[in-house]
C-alpha positions as CSV (number, residue, x, y, z in Angstrom):
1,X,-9.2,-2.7,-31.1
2,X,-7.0,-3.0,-28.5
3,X,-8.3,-2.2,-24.6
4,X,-6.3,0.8,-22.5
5,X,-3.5,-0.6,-20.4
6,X,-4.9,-0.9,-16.8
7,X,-2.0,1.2,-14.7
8,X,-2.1,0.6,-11.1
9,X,-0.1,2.3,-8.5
10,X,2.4,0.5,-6.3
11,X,3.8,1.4,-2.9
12,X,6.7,-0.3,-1.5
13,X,6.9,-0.1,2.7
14,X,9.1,1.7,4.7
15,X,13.0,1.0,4.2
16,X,11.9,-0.6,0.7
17,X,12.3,0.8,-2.5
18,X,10.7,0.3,-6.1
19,X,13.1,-1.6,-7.3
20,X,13.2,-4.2,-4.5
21,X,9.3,-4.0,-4.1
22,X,9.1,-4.8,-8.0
23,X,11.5,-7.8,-7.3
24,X,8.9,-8.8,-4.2
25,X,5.8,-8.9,-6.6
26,X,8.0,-10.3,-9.7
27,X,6.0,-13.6,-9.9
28,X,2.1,-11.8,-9.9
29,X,4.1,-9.4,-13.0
30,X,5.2,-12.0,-14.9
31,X,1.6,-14.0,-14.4
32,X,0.0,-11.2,-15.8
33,X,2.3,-10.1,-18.9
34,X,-0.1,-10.7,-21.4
35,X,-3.4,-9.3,-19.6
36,X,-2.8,-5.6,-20.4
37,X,-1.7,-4.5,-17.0
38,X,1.2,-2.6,-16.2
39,X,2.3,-2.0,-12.4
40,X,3.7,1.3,-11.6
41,X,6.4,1.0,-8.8
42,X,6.7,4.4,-7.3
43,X,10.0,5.8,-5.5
44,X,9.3,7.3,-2.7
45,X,10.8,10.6,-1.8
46,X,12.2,10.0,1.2
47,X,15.9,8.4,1.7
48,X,16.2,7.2,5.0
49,X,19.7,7.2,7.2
50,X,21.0,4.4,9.4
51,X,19.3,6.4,12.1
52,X,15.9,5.9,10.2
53,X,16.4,2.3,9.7
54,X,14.9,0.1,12.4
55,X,17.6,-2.5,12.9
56,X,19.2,0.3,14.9
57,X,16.4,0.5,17.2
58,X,15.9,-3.5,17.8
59,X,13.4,-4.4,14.5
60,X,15.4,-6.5,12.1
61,X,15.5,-5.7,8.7
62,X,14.0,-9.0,7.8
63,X,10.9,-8.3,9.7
64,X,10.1,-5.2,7.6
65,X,10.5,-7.1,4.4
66,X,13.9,-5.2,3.7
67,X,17.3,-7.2,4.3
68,X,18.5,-5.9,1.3
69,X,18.1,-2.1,3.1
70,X,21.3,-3.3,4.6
71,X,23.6,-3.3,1.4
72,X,22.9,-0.5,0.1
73,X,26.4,1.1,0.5
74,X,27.3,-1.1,-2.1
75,X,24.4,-1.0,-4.1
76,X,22.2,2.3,-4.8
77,X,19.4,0.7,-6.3
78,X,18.9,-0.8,-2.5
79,X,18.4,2.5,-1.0
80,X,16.1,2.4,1.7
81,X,13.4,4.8,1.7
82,X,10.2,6.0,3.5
83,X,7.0,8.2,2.8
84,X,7.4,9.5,6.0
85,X,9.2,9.7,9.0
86,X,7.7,9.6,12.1
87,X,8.5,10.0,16.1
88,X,9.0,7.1,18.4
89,X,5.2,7.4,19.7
90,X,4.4,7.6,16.1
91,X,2.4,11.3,17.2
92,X,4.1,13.2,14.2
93,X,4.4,12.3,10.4
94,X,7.6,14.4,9.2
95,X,7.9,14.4,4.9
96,X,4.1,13.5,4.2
97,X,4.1,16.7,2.1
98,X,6.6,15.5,0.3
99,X,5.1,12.4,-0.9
100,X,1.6,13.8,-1.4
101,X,3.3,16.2,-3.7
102,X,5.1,13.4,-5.2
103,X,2.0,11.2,-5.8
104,X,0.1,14.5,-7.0
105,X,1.8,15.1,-9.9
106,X,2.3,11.2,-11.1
107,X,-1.6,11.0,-10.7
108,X,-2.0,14.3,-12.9
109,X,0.0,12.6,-16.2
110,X,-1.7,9.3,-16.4
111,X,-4.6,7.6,-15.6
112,X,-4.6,4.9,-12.8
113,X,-7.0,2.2,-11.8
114,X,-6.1,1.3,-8.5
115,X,-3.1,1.4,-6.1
116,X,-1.4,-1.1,-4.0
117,X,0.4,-0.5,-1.2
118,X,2.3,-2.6,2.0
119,X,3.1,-1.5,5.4
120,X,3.8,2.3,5.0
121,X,2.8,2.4,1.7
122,X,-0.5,0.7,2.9
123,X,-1.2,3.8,4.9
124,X,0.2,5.9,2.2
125,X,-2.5,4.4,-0.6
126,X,-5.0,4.8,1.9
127,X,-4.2,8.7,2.4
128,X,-4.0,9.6,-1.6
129,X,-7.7,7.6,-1.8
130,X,-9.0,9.4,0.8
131,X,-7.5,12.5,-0.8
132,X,-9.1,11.7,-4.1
133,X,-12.6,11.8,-2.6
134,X,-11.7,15.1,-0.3
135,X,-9.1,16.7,-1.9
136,X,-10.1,20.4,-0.5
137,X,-9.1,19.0,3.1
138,X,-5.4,19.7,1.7
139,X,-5.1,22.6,-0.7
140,X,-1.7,22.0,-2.1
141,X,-3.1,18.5,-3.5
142,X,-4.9,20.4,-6.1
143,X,-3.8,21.2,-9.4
144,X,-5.4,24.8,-10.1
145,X,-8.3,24.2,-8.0
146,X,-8.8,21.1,-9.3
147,X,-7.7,17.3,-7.8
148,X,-5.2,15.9,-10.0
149,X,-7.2,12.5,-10.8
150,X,-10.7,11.1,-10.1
151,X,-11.1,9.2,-7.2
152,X,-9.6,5.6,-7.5
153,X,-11.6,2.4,-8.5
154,X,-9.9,0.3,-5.1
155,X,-7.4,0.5,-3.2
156,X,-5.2,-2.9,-1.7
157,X,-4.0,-2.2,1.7
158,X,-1.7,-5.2,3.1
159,X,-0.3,-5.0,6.5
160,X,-1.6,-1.2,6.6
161,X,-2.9,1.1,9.6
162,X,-4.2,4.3,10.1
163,X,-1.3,6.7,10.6
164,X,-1.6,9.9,13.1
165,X,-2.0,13.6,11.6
166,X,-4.2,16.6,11.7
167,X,-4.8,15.3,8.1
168,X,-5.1,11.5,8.6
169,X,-8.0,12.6,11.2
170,X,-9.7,14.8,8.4
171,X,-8.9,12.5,5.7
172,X,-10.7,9.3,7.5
173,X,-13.7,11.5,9.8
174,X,-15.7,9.6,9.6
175,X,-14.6,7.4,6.9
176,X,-13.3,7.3,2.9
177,X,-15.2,5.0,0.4
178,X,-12.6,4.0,-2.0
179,X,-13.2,0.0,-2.4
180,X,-10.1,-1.1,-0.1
181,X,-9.1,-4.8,0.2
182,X,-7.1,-4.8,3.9
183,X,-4.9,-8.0,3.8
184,X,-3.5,-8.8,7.3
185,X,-0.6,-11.2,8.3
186,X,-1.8,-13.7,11.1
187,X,1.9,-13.5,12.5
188,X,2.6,-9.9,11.4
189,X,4.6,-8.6,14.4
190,X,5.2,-5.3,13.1
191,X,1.6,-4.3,12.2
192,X,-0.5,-6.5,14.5
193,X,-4.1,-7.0,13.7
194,X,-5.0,-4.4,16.2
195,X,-3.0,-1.7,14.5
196,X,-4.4,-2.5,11.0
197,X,-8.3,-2.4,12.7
198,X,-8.0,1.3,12.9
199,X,-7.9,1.7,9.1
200,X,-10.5,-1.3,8.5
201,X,-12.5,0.6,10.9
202,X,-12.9,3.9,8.4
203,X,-12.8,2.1,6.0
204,X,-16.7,2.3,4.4
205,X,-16.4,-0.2,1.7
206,X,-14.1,-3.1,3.0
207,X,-13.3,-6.6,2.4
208,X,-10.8,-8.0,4.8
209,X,-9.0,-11.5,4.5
210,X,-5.9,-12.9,6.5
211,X,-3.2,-15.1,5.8
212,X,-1.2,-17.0,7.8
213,X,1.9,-15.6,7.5
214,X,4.0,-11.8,8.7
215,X,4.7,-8.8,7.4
216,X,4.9,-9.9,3.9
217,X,2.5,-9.9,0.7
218,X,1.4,-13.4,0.5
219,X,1.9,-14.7,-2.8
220,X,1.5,-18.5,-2.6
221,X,0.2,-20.3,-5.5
222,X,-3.3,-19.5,-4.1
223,X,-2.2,-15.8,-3.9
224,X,-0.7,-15.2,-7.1
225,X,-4.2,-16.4,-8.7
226,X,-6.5,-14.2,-6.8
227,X,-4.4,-11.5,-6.9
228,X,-4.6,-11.8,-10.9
229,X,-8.2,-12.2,-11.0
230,X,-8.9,-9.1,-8.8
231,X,-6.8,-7.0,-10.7
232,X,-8.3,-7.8,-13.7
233,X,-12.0,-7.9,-12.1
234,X,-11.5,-5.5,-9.0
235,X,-15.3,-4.9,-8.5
236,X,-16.3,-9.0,-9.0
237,X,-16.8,-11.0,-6.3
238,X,-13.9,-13.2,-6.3
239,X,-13.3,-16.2,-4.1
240,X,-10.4,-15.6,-1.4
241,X,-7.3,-17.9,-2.1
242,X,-7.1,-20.9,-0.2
243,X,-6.6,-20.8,3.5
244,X,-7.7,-17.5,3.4
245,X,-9.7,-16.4,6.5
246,X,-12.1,-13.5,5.9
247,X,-12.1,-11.4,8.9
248,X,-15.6,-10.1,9.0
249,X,-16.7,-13.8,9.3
250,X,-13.9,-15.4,11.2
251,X,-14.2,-18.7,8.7
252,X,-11.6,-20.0,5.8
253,X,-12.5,-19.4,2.6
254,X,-11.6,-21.6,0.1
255,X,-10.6,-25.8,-0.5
């Protein structure tokens, strides 16, 4: 008898889309075609405008992980797009609703195992876990009184942070206890390490590693492979990829 499909959730960073996030984590897909495991990239609801996009305010697109963002006049299915807006202090998260409500009703018609996130959608995977565990701290998350989907088995969190919200602060008082892997670029100029620490920090059950790259989702060789095994073992204790550095012990991991 064939095993249940293993679904996990996937959300793209800020200015990405599904499409070009699927395109980012092609070669992990195609390494795992035959293990029963299907990724879900998720849209999310927000289209951004040229004023949105950073490259206007002095953050190439490049830097985000979205050039393409910068053709998508000519093609749709490059349409930037956010799970939130926020101000220039970063004080006030405008469309969060929108995406909670978004992410609400895909978790009510299917059953997920874990969710994946980068950048903004780092911060976003870390919000619907949270959510899962306390979902009365925001009514309209509930689907007749009840959460739309049991709390997740892990969450992966790569170049996230802790966002700011009379929510967030609920959501992560004192801390949420989804299994999180937090992945962190060593050159990451957009989220620097001391950005992504305020997530790690309320985050109860952690692991952290850091590779030696930016704001990307590493996916050498060494990547590809431990990203495989966790998916398919998320709870197992599986050696980081080589290179690695696990930032609770400040020591590479790995040959």
């Amino acid at each position: 008898m064939a095993s249940a499909t293993r679904k996990i959730l996937l959300l793209h960073g800020y200015s990405q889309n599904a499409n070009i996030f699927s395109k980012r984590m092609a070669a992990v897909r195609k390494s795992m075609a035959k293990d029963n495991v299907e990724f879900v990239f998720v849209d999310a609801p927000i289209v951004l405008q040229p004023a949105d996009i950073p490259s206007n305010w002095g953050v190439p697109l490049e830097a985000l992980g979205a050039p393409e963002a910068a053709a998508a006049d000519e093609d749709p299915s490059l349409m930037p797009r956010g799970w939130w807006r926020a101000n220039p202090d970063r004080s006030i998260m405008t469309g969060i609703e929108e995406s909670i409500a978004l992410l609400r009703d895909m978790l009510s018609r299917d059953r997920y195992e874990g969710v994946f996130g980068f950048s903004q959608g780092a911060a976003m995977a870390a919000i619907i876990s949270a959510l899962l565990e306390k979902p009365d701290l925001h009514p309209p998350f509930l689907i007749d009184g009840k959460p739309p989907h049991p709390p997740l088995t892990y969450c992966v969190a790569v170049s996230g942070f802790r966002p700011s919200s009379p929510l967030c602060d609920a959501l992560f008082t004192p801390s949420y206890n989804t299994p999180t892997l937090h992945i962190l670029g060593k050159g990451d100029v957009i989220v620097v390490e001391e950005r992504s620490q305020g997530l790690i920090d309320v985050s109860a059950n952690k692991r952290v590693l850091v590779h030696d790259g930016g704001h990307f989702v590493p996916l050498k060789a060494s990547w590809r492979s431990f990203f495989k095994e966790y998916f398919l073992n998320p709870t197992g204790d599986i050696p980081a990829p080589a290179g690695a550095v696990s930032d609770s012990l400040k020591s590479a991991e790995g040959n």
